[in-house]
Structure formats: C-alpha cells, structure tokens
N, CA, C and O of each residue as an XYZ file, in Angstrom:
524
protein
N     -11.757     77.839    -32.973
C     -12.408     76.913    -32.080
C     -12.390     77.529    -30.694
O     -11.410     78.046    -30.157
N     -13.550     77.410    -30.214
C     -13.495     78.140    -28.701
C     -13.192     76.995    -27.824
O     -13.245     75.797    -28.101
N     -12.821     77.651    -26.565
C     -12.677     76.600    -25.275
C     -13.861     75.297    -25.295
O     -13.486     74.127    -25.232
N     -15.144     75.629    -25.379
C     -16.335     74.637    -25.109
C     -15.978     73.778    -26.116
O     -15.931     72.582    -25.830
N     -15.665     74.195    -27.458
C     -15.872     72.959    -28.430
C     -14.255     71.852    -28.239
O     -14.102     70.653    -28.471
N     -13.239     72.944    -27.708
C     -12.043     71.869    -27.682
C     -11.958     71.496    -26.243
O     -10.989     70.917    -25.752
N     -13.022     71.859    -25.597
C     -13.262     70.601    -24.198
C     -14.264     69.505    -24.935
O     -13.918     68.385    -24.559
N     -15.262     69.439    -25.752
C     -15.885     68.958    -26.011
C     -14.972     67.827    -26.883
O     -14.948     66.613    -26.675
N     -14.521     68.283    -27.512
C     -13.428     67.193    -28.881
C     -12.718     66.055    -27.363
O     -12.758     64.857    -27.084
N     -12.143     67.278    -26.754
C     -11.213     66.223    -25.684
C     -12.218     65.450    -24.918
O     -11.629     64.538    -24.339
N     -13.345     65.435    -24.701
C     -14.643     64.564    -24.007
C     -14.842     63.790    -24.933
O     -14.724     62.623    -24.560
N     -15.149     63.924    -26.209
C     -15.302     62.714    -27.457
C     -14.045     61.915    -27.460
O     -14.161     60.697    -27.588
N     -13.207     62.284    -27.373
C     -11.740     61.981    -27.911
C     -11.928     60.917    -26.920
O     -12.326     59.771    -27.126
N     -11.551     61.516    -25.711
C     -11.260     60.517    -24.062
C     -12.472     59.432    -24.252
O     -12.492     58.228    -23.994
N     -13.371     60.206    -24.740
C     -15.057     58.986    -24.649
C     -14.130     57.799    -25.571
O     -13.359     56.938    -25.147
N     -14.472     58.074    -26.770
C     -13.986     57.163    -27.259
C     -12.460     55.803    -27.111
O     -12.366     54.659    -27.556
N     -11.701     56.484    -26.456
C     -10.361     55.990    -25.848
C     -10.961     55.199    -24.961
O     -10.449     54.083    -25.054
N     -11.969     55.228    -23.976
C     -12.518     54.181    -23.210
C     -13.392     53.457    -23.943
O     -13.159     52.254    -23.823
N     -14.352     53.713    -24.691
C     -15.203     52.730    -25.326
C     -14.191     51.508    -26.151
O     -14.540     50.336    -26.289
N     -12.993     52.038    -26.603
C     -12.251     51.306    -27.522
C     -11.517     50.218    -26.248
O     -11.124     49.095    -26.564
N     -11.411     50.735    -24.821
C     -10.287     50.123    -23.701
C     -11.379     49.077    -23.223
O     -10.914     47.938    -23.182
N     -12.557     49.157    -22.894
C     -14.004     48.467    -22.499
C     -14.376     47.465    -23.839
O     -14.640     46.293    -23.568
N     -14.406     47.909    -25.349
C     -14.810     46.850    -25.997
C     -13.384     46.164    -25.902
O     -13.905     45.049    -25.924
N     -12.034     45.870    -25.816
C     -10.846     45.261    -25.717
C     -11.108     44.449    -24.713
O     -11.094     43.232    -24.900
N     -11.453     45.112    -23.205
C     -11.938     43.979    -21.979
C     -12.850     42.968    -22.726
O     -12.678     41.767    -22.939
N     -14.009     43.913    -23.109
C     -15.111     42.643    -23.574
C     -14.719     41.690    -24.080
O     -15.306     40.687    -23.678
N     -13.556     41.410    -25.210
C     -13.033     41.066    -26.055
C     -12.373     39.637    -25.543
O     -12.647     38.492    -25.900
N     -11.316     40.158    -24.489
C     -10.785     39.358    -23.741
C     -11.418     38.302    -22.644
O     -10.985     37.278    -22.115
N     -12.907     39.195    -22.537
C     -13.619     38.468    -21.558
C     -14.250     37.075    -22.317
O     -14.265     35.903    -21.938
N     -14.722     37.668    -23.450
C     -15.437     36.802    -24.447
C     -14.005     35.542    -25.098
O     -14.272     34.679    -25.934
N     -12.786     35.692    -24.586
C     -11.992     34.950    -25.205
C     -12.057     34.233    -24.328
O     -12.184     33.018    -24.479
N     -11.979     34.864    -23.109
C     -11.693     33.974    -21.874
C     -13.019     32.525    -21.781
O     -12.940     31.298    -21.722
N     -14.172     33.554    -21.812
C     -15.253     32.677    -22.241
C     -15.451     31.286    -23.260
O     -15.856     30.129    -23.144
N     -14.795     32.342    -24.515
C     -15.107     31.510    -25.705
C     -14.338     30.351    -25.137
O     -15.046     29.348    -25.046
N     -13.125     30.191    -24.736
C     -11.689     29.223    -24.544
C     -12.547     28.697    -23.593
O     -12.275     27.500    -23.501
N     -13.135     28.890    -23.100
C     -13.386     27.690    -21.583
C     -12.746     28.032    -20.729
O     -13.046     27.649    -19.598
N     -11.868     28.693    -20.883
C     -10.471     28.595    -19.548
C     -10.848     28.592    -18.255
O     -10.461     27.789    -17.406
N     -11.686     29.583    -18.082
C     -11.820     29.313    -16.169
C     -12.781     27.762    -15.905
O     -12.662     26.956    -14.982
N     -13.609     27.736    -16.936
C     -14.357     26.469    -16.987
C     -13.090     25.125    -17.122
O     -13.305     24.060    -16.544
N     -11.885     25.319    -17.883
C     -10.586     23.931    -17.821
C     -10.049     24.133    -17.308
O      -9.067     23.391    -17.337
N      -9.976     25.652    -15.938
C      -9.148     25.698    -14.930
C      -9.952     24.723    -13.994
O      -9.525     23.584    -13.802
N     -11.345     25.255    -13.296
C     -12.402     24.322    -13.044
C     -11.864     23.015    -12.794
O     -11.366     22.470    -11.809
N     -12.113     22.670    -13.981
C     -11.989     21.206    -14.185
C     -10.511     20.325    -13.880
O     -10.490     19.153    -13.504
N      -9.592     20.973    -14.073
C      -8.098     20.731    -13.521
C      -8.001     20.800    -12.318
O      -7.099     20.092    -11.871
N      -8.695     21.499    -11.418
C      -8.711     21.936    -10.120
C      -9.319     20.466     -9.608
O      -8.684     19.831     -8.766
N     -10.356     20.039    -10.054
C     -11.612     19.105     -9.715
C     -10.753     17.367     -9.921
O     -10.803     16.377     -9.192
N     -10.050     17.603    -11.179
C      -9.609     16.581    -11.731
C      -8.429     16.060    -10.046
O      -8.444     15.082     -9.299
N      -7.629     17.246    -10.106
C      -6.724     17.030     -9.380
C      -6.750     16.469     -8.197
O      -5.938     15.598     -7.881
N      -7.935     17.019     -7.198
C      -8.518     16.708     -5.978
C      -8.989     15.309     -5.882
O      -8.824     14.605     -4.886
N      -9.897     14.753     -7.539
C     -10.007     13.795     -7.313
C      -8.867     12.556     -6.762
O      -8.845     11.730     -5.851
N      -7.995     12.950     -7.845
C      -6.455     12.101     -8.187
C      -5.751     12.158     -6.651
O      -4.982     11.249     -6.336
N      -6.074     13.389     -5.590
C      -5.768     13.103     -4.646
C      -6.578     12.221     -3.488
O      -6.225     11.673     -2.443
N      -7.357     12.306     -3.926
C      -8.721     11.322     -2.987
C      -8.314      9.940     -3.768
O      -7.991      9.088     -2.940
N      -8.245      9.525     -4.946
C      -8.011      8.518     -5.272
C      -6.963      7.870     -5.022
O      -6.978      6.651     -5.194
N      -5.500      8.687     -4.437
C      -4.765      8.413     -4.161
C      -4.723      8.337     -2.836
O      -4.028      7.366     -2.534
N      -5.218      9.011     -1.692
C      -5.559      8.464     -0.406
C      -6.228      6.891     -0.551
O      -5.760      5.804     -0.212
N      -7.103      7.132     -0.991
C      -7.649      5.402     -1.402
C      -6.510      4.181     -1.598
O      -6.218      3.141     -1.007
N      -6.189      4.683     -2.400
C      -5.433      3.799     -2.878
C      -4.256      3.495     -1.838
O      -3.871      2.335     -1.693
N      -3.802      4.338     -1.260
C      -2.608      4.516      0.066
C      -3.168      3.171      0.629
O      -2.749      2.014      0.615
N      -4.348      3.820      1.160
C      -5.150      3.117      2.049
C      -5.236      1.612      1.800
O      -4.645      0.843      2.558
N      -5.929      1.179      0.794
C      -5.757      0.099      0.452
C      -4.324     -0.746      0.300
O      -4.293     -1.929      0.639
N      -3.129     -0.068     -0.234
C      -2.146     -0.601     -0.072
C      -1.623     -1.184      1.572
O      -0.993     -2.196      1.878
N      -2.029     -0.382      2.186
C      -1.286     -0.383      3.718
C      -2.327     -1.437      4.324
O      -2.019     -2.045      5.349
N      -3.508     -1.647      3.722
C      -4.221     -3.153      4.240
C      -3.414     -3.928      4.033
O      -2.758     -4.553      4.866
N      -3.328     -4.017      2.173
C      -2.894     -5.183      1.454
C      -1.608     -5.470      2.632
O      -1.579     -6.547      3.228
N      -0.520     -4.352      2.905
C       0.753     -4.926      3.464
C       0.638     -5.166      4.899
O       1.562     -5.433      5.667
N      -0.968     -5.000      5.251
C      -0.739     -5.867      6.801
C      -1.387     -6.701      6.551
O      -1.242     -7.667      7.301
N      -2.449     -6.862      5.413
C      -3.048     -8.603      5.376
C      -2.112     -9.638      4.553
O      -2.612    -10.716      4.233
N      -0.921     -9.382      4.237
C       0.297     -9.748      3.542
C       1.086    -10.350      4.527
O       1.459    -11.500      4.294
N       1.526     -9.658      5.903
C       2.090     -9.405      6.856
C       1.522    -10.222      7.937
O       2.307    -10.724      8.741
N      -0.128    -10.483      8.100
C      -0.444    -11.282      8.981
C      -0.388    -12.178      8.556
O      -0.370    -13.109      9.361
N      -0.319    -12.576      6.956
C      -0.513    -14.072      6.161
C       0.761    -14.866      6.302
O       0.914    -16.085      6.223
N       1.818    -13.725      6.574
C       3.129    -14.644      6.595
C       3.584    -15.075      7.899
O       4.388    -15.978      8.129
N       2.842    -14.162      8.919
C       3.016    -14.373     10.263
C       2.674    -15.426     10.236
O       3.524    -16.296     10.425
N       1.097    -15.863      9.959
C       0.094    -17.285     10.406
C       0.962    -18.302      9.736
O       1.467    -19.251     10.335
N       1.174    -17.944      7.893
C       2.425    -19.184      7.411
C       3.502    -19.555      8.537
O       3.591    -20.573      9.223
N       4.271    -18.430      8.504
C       5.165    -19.004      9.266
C       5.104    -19.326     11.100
O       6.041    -19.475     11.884
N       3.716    -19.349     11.325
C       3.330    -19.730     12.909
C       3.133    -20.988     11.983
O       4.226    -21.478     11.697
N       1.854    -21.786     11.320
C       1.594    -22.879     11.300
C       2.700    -23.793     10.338
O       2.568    -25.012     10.442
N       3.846    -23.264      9.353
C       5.034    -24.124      9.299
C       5.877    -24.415     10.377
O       6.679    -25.338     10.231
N       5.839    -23.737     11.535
C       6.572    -23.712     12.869
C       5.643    -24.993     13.159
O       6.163    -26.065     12.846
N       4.438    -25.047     13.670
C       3.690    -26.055     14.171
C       3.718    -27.053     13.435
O       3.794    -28.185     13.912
N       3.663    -26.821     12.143
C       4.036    -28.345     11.251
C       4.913    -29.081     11.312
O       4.769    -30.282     11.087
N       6.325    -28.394     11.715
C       7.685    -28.886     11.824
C       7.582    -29.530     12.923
O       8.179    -30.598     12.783
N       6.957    -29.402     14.356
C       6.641    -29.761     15.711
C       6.043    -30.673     15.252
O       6.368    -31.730     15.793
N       4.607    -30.872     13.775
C       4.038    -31.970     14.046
C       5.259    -33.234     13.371
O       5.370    -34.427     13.656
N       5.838    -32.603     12.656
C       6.716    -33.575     12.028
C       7.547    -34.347     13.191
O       7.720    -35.547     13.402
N       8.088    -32.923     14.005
C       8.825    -34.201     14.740
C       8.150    -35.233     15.714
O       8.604    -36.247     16.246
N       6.894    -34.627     15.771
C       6.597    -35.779     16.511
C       6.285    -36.866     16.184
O       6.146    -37.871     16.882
N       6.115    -36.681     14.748
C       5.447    -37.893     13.928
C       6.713    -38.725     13.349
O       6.574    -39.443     12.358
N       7.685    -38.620     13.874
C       9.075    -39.155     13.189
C       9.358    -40.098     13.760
O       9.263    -40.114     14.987
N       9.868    -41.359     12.939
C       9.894    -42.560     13.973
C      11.313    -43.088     13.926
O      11.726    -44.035     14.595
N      11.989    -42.396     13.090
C      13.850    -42.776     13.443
C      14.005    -41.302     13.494
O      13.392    -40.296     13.136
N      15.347    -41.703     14.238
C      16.174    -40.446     14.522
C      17.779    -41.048     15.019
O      18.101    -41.676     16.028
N      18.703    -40.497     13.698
C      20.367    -40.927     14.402
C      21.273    -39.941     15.370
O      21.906    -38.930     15.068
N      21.152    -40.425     16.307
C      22.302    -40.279     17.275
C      23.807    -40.485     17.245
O      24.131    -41.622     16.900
N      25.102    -39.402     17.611
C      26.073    -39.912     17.388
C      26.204    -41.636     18.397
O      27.068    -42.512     18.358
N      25.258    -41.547     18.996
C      25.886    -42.963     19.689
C      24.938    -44.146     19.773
O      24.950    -45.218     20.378
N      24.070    -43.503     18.887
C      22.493    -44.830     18.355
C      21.898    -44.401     17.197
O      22.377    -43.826     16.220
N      21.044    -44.679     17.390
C      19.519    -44.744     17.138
C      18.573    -45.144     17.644
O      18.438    -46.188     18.283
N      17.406    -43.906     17.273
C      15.981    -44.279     18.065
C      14.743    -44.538     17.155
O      14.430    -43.870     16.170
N      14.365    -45.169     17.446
C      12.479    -45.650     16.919
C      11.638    -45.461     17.524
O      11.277    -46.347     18.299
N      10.982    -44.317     17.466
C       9.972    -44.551     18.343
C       8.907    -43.337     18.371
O       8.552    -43.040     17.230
N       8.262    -42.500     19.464
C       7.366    -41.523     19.256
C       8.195    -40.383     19.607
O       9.235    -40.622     20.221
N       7.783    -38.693     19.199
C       7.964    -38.268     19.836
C       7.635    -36.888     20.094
O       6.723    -36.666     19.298
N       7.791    -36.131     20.563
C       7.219    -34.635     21.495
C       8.537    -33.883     21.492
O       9.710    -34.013     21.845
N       7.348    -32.645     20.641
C       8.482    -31.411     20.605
C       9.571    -31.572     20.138
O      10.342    -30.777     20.677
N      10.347    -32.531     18.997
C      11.284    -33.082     18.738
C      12.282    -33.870     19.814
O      13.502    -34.014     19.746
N      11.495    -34.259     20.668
C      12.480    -35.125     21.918
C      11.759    -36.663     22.113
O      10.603    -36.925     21.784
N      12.460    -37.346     22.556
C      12.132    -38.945     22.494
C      10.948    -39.062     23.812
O      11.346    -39.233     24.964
N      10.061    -38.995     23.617
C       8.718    -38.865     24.454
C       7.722    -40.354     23.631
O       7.314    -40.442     22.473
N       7.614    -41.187     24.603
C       6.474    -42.358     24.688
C       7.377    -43.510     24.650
O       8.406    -43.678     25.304
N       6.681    -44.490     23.543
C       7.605    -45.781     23.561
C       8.303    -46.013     22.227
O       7.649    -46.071     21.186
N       9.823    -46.166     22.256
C      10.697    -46.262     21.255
C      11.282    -47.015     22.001
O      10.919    -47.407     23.110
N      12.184    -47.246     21.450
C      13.934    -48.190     21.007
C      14.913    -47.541     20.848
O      14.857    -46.667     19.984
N      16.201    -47.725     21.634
C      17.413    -47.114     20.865
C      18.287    -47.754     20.964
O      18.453    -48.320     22.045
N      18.824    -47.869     20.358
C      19.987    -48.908     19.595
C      21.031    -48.289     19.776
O      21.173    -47.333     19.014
N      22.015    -48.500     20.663
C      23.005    -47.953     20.722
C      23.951    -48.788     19.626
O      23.710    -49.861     19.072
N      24.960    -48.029     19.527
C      26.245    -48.438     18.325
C      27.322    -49.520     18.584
O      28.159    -49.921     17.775
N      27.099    -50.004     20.151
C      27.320    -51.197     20.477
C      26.609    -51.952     20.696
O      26.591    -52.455     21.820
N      25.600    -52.402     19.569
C      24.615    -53.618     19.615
C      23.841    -53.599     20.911
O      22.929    -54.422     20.996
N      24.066    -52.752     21.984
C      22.695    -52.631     22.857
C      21.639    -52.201     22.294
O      21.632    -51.865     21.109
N      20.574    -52.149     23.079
C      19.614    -51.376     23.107
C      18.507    -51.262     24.254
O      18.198    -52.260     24.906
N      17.941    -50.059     24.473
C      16.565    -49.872     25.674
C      15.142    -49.680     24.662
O      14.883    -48.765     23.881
N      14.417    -50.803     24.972
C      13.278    -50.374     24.989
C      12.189    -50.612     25.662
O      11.808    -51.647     26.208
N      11.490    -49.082     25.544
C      10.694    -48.807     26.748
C      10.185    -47.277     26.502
O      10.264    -46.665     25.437
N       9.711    -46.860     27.583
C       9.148    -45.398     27.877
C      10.142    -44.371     27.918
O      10.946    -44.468     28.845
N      10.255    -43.560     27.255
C      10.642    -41.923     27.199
C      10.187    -40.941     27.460
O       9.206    -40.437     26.913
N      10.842    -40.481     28.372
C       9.947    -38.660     28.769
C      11.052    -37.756     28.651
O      12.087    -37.785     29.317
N      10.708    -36.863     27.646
C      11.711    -35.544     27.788
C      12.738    -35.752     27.486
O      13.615    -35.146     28.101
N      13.268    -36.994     26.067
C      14.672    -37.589     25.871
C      15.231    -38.124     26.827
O      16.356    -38.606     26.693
C-alpha cells in the first residue's frame, strides 16, 4: 500500500467516524424533537409565569378582601358604638347607688325630663342637663 492509498483509507476511515458522530447528533436531535422536550420545557416555562401572574392576582385580591374586611369591622364597630349611644339615650331607668332615674337621656347621662328617686323616698322631678 503506498502513502496516497493509506492517506486515503485514513480520509474514509475519519469520513466515516464523523458521518457516524453527525447521524448520532441527528438522532438525538430527532429525540429531542420526537419527545417534545424543548416544546414541555416551553410550556413549563409559560405554565409557571402564568401561576405567577395568577398568583399576583390573587395576592391582590386577598389584600382588598382584608381591607374591605377591615373597613367592615371598623363601620360595625363605629355604628355598634353609635347604637350603644342610641341605647342610652333611649333608656328610661337607670339605678343609682343612691336612687333611681326615669327619664331621657344623652350620651348615657340624665339629659331632659326624668325623675329620681332617691333611696330615701325623695325625689326631683324636672329638667336634666349633663347628669
């Protein structure tokens, strides 16, 4: 065998060693393909982003819910405050360690016209301002 033909064998030889390393890529490419994979990486990527947008949303909405939660208990407990005010004013006895009163009144204090009966069979009645 002369030099030309055993450069030539080693040019077939090497040829072939790459055609065999190139159809293996193809191979892998076509797996990669066949599998979907970069296409269910894709989609995991997409999925995920959503789940984070959906979860900003959702943040979002929670942190309404806990200030329209938050103003609801404020206003409850502003207008049970005012209810209790209307109660007392709308109360027409009230015991004293040293009576009792009948009568109207404001802000829980003996305001307009009542009676009070003290615990020794007295009593005033008449006008009240400010107990």
């Amino acid at each position: 065998m002369d030099e030309l033909e055993l450069n030539n064998n080693l040019y077939l030889y090497n040829n072939n060693i790459l055609f065999d390393l190139v159809k293996k890529l193809e191979d892998i490419i076509k797996d990669i393909n066949n599998n979907n994979i970069i296409s269910r990486i894709k989609d995991i990527v997409i999925r995920m982003n959503k789940l984070i947008d959906d979860n900003k949303k959702i943040t979002e909405l929670i942190r309404n819910d806990i200030k329209n939660l938050n103003n609801n208990i404020n206003k409850q407990f502003h207008d049970l405050k005012n209810s209790k005010n209307n109660i007392d004013n709308n109360i027409k006895t009230k015991i004293y360690h040293d009576g009792k009163y009948e009568g109207e009144f404001k802000n829980g204090k003996k305001e307009g016209k009542g009676v009070y009966y003290y615990n020794n069979d007295d009593k005033y009645e008449g006008d009240f301002k400010d107990d």
